[in-house]
C-alpha positions, -999 to +999 in steps of 0.1 A: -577-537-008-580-526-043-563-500-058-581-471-081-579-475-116-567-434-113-537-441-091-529-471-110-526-453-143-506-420-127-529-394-133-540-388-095-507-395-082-486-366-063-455-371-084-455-357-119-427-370-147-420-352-177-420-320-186-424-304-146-395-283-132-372-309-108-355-277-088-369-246-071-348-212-074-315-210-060-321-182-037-289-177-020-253-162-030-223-184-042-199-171-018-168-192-032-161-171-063-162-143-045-142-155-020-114-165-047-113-134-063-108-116-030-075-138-021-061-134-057-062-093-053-051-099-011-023-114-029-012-091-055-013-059-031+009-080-003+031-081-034+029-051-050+031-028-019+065-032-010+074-020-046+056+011-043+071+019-011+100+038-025+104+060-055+137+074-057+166+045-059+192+059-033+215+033-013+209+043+024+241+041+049+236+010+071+229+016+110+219-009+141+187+014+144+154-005+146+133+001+122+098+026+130+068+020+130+044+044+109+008+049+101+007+073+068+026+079+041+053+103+055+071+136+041+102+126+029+132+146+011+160+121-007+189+134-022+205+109-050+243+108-051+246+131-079+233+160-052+199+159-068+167+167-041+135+149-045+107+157-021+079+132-022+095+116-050+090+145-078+125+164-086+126+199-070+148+227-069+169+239-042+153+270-045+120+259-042+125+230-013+106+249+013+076+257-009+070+223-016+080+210+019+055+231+031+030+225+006+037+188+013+031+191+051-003+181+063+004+195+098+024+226+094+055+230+113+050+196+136+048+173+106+083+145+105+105+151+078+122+121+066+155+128+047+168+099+030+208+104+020+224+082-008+256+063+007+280+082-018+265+119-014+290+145+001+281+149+037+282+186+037+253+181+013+229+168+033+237+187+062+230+221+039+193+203+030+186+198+065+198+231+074+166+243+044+148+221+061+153+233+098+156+273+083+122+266+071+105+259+108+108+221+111+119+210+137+112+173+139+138+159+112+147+125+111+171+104+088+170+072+070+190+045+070+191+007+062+197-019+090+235-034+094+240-070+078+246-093+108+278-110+094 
């Protein structure tokens, strides 16, 4: 019925006050951080790709074409309506359009060129690049253009 004089005074007790440490090692990751920075950069490359998308400013014509669907980054020849060509998005030469459409093509021959014509450039211009283009051995050549506004 009687209690030690030990356990009454604390020293044989199990808890311990005072200087003791109250909390083991954390011993698993805090996820949240990590988490948070992962959405911040989700959402600044959902924002920033569509910017990168296009290098050369040219105002495409406007068809009732859907829009395609592709997987890489394709091979693409813009002419700017002062006449200028651009392939890839680097200035180039009349002259030296095949070398660099060939250098530029992954797949030889069977690789898409995309030739994107400013509104104002003289039709017989772009014909004359896509007639380059086809003289070269391309043969799968395909133009761009903006979708109508539905009005």
């Amino acid at each position: 019925m009687g209690m030690s004089a030990g356990a009454a005074a604390g020293g044989g007790g199990r808890r311990r006050r005072g200087r003791g440490r109250r909390h083991a090692p954390m011993n698993e990751i805090n996820m949240t951080p990590f988490i948070d920075v992962m959405l911040v950069l989700l959402i600044i490359f959902m924002v920033a790709a569509p910017l990168l998308a296009v290098g050369v400013p040219i105002d495409l014509p406007q068809t009732a074409a859907k829009p395609i669907n592709i997987d890489q980054k394709p091979v693409t020849v813009a002419i700017d309506d002062k006449g200028r060509i651009y392939v890839q998005d680097q200035e180039v030469p009349q002259a030296e359009l095949v070398a660099r459409l060939t250098a530029a093509a992954k797949t030889g021959v069977d690789e898409r060129i995309y030739v994107r014509g400013h509104r104002n450039v003289d039709y017989g211009r772009v014909a004359q690049i896509m007639g380059l283009v086809t003289a070269a051995g391309f043969k799968k050549i395909a133009l761009v253009t903006d979708s109508e506004q539905k009005r």
